[in-house]
N, CA, C and O atoms as a GROMACS GRO file, in nm:
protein
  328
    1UNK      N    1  -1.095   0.409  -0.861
    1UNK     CA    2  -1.022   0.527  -0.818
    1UNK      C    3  -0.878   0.519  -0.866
    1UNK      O    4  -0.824   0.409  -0.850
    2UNK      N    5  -0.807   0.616  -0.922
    2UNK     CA    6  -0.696   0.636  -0.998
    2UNK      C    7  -0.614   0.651  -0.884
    2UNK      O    8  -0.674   0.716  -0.798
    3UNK      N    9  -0.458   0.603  -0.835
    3UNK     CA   10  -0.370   0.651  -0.782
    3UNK      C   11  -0.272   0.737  -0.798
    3UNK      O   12  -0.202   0.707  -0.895
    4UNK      N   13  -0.228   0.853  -0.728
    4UNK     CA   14  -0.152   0.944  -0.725
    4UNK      C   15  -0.029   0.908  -0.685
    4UNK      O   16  -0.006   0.931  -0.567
    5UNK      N   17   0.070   0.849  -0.757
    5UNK     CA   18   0.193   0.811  -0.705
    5UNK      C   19   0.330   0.898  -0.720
    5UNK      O   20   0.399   0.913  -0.821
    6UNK      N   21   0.350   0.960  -0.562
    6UNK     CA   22   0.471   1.028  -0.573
    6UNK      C   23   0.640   0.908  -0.582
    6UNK      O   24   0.663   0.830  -0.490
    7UNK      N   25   0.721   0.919  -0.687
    7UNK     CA   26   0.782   0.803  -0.645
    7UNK      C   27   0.933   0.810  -0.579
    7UNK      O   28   1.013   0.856  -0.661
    8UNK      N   29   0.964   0.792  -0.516
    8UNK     CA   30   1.099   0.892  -0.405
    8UNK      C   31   1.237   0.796  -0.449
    8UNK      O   32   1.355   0.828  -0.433
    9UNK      N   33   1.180   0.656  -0.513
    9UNK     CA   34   1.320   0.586  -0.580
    9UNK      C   35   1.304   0.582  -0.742
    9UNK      O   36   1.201   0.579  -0.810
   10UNK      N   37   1.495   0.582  -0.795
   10UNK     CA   38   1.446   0.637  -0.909
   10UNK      C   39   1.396   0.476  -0.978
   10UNK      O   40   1.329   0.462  -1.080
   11UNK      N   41   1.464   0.335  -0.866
   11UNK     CA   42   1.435   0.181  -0.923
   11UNK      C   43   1.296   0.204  -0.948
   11UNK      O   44   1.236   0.176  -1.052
   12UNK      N   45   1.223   0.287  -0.786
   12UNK     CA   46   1.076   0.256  -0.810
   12UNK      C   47   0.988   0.313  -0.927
   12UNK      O   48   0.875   0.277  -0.957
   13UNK      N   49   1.060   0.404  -0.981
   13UNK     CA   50   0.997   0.477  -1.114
   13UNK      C   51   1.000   0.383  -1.205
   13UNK      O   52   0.906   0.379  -1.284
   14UNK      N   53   1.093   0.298  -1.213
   14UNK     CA   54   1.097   0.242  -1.324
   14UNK      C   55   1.035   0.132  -1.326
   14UNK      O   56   1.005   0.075  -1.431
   15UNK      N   57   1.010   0.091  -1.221
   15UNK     CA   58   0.906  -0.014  -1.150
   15UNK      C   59   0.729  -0.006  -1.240
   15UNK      O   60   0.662  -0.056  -1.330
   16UNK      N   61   0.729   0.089  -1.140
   16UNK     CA   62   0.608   0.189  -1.182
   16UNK      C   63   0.579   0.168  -1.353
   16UNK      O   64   0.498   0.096  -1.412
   17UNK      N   65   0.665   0.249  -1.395
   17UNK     CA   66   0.649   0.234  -1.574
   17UNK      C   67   0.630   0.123  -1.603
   17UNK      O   68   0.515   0.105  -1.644
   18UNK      N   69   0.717   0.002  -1.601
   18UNK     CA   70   0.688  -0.153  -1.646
   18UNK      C   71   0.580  -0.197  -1.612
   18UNK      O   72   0.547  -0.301  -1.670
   19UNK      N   73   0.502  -0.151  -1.530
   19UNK     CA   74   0.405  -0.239  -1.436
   19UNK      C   75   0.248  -0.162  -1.533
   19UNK      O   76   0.131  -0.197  -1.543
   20UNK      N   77   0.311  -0.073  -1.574
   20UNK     CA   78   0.223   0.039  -1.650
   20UNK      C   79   0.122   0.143  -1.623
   20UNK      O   80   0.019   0.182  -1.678
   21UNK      N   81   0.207   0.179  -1.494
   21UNK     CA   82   0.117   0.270  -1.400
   21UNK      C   83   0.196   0.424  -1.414
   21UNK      O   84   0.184   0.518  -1.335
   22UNK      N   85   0.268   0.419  -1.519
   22UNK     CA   86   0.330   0.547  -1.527
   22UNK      C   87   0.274   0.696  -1.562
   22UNK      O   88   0.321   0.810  -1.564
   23UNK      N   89   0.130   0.625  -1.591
   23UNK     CA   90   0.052   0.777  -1.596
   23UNK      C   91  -0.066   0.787  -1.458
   23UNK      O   92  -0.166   0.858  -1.454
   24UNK      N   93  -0.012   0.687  -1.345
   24UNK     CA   94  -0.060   0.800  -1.238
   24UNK      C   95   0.073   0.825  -1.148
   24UNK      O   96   0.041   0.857  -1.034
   25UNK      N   97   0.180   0.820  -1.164
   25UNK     CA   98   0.300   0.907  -1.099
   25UNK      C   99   0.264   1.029  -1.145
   25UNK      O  100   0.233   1.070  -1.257
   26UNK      N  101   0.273   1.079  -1.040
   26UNK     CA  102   0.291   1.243  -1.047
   26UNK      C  103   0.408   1.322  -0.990
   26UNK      O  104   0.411   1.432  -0.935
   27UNK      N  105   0.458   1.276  -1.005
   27UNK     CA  106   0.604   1.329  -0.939
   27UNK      C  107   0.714   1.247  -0.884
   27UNK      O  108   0.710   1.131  -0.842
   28UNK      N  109   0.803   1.322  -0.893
   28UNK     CA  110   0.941   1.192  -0.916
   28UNK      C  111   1.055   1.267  -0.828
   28UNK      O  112   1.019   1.374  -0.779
   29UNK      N  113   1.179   1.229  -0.804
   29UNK     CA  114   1.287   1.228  -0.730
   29UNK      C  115   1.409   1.327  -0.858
   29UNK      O  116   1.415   1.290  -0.975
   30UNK      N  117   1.463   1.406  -0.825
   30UNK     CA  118   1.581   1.479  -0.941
   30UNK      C  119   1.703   1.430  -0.974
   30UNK      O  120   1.801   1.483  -1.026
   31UNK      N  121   1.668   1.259  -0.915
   31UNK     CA  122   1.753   1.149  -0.990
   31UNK      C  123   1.694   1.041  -1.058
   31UNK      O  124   1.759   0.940  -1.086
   32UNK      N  125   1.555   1.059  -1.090
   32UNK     CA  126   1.479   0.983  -1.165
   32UNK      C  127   1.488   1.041  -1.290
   32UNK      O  128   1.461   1.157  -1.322
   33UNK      N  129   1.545   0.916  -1.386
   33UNK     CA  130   1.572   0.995  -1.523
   33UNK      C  131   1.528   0.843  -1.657
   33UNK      O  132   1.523   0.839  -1.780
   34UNK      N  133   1.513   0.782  -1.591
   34UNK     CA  134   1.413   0.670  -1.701
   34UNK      C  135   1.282   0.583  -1.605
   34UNK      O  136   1.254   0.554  -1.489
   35UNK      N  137   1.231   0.570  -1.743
   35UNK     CA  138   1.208   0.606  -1.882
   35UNK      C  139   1.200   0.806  -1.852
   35UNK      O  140   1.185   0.884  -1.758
   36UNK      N  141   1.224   0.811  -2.022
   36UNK     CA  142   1.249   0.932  -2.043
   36UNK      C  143   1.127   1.047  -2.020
   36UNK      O  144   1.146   1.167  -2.039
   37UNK      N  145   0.987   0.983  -1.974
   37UNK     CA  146   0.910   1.052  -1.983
   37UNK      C  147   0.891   1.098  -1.836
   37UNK      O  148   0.793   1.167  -1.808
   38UNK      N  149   1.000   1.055  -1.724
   38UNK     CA  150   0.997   1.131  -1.607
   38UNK      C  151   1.026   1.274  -1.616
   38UNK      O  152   1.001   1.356  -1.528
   39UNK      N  153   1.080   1.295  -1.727
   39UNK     CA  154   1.129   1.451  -1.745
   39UNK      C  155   1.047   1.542  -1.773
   39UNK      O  156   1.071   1.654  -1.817
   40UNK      N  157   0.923   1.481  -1.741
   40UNK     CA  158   0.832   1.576  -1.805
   40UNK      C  159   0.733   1.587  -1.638
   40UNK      O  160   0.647   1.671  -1.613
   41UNK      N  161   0.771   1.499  -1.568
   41UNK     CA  162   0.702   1.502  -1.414
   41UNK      C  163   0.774   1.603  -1.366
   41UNK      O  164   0.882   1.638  -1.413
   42UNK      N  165   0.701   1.669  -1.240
   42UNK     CA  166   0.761   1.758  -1.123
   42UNK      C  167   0.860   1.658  -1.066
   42UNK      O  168   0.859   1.535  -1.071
   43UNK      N  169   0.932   1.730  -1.021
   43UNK     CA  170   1.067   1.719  -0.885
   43UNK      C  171   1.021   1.752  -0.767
   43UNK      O  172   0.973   1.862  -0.739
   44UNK      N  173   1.038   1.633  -0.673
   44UNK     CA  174   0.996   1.660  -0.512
   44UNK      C  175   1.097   1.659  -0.450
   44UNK      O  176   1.103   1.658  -0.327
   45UNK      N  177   1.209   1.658  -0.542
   45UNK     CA  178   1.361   1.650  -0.436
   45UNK      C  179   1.452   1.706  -0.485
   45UNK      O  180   1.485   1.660  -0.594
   46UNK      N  181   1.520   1.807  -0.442
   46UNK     CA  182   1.647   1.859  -0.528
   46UNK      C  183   1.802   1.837  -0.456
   46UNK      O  184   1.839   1.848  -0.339
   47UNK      N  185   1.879   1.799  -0.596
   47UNK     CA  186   2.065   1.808  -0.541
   47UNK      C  187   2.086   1.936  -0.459
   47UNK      O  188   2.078   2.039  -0.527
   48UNK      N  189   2.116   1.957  -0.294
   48UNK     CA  190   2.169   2.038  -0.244
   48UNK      C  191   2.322   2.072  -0.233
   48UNK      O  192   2.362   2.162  -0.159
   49UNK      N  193   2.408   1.992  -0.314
   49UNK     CA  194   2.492   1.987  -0.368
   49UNK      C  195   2.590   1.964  -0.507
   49UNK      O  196   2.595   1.855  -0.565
   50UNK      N  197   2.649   2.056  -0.540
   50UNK     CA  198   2.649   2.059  -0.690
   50UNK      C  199   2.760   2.007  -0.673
   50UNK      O  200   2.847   2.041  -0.593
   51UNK      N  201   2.760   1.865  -0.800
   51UNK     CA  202   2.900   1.746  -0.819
   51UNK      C  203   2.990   1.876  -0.839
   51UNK      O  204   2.954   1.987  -0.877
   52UNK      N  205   3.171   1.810  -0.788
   52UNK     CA  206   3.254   1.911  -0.869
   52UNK      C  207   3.286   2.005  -0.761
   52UNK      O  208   3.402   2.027  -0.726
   53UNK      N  209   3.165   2.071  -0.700
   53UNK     CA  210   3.244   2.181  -0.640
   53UNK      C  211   3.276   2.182  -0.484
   53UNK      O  212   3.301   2.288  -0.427
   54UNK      N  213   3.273   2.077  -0.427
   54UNK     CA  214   3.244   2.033  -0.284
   54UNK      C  215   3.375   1.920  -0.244
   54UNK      O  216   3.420   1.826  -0.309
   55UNK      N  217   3.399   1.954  -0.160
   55UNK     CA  218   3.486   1.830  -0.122
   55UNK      C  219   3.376   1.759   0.004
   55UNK      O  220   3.273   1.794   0.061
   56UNK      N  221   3.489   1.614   0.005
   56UNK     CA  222   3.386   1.560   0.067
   56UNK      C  223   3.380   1.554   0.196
   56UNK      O  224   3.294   1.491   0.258
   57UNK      N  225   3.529   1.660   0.275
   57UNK     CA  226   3.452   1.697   0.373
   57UNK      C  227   3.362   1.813   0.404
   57UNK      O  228   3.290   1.818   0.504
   58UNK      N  229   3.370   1.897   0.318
   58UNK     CA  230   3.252   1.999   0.311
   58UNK      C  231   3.125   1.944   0.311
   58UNK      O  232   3.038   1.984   0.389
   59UNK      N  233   3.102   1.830   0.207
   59UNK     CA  234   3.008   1.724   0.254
   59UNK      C  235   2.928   1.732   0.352
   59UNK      O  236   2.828   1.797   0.384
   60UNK      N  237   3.041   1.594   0.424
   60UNK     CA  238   3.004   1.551   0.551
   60UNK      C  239   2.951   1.678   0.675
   60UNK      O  240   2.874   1.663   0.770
   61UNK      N  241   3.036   1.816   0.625
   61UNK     CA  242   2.988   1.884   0.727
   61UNK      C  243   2.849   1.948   0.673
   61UNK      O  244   2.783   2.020   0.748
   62UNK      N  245   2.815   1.925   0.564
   62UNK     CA  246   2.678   1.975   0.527
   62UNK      C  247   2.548   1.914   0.617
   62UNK      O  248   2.455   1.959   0.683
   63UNK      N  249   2.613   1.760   0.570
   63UNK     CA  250   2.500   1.654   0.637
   63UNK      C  251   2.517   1.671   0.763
   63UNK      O  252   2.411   1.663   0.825
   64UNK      N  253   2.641   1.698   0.846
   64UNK     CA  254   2.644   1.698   0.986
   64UNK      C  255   2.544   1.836   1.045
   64UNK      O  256   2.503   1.843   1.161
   65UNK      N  257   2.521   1.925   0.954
   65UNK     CA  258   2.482   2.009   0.989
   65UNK      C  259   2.314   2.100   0.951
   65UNK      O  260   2.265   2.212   0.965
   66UNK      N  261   2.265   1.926   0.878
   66UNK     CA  262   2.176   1.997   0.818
   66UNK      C  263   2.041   2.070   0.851
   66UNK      O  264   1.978   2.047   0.955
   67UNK      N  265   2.006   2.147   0.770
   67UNK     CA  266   1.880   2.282   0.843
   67UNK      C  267   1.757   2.159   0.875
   67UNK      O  268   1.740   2.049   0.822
   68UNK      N  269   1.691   2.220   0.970
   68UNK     CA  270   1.552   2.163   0.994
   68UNK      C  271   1.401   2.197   0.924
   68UNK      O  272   1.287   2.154   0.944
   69UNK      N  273   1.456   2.288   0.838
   69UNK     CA  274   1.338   2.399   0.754
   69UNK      C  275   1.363   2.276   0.600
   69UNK      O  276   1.464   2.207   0.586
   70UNK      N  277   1.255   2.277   0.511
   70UNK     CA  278   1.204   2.177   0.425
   70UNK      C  279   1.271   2.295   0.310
   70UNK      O  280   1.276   2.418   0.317
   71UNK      N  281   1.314   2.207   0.211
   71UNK     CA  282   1.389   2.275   0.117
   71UNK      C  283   1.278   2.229  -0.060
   71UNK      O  284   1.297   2.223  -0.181
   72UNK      N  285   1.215   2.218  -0.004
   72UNK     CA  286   1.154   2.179  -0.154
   72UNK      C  287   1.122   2.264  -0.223
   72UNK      O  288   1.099   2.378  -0.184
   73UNK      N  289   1.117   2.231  -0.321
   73UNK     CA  290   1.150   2.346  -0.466
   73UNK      C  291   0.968   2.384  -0.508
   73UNK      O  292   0.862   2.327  -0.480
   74UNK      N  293   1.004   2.508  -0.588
   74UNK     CA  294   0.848   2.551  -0.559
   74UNK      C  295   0.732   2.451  -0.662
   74UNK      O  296   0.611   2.472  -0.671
   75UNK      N  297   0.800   2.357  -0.721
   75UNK     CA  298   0.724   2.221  -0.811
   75UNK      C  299   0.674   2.129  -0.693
   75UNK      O  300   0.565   2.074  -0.680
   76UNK      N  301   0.778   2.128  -0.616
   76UNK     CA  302   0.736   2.011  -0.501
   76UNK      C  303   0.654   2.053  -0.421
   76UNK      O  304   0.590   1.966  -0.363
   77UNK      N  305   0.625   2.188  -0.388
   77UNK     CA  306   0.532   2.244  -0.335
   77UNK      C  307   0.398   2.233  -0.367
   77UNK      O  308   0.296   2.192  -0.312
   78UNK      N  309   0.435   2.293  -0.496
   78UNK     CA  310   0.318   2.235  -0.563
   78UNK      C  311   0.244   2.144  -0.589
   78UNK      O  312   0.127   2.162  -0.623
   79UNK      N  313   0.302   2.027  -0.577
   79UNK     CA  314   0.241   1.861  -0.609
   79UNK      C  315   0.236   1.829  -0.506
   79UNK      O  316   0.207   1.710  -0.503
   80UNK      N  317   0.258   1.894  -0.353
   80UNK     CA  318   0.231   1.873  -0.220
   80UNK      C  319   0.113   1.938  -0.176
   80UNK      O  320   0.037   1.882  -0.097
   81UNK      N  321   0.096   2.042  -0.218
   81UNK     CA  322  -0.096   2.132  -0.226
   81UNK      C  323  -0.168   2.060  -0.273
   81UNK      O  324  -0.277   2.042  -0.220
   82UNK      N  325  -0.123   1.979  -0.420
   82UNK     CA  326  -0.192   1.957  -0.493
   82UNK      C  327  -0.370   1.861  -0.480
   82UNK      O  328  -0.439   1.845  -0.580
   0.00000   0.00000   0.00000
């Protein structure tokens, strides 16, 4: 039986690849960026903050305040039906 590995660290992706299990990840984190062929996996997690335009106490009051409703992007949805 083949495993379906979602991988939520980007160390563990790379883990994953060396070990040579990189073709049953199916989905990765939107700070997983090696090896280069994560870019071609879905995103189960997205930046709710864009570098640059935030200070960091706007930040902190983001996290202090964050929604209880699931923000995943309609890829992560997808590989969550899947």
């Amino acid at each position: 039986m083949t495993m379906r590995i979602c991988s939520l660290l980007p160390s563990g992706t790379e883990i994953l690849y060396s070990l040579g299990l990189g073709d049953q990840v199916v989905a990765v984190t939107h700070e997983c960026d090696y090896p280069p062929e994560t870019a071609a996996k879905p995103r189960i997690t997205e930046d709710l903050i864009e570098q640059g335009r935030m200070t960091s106490v706007e930040s902190s009051r983001l996290i202090e305040h964050r929604p209880a409703r699931d923000h995943l992007s309609p890829q992560a949805r997808s590989a969550r039906n899947a």
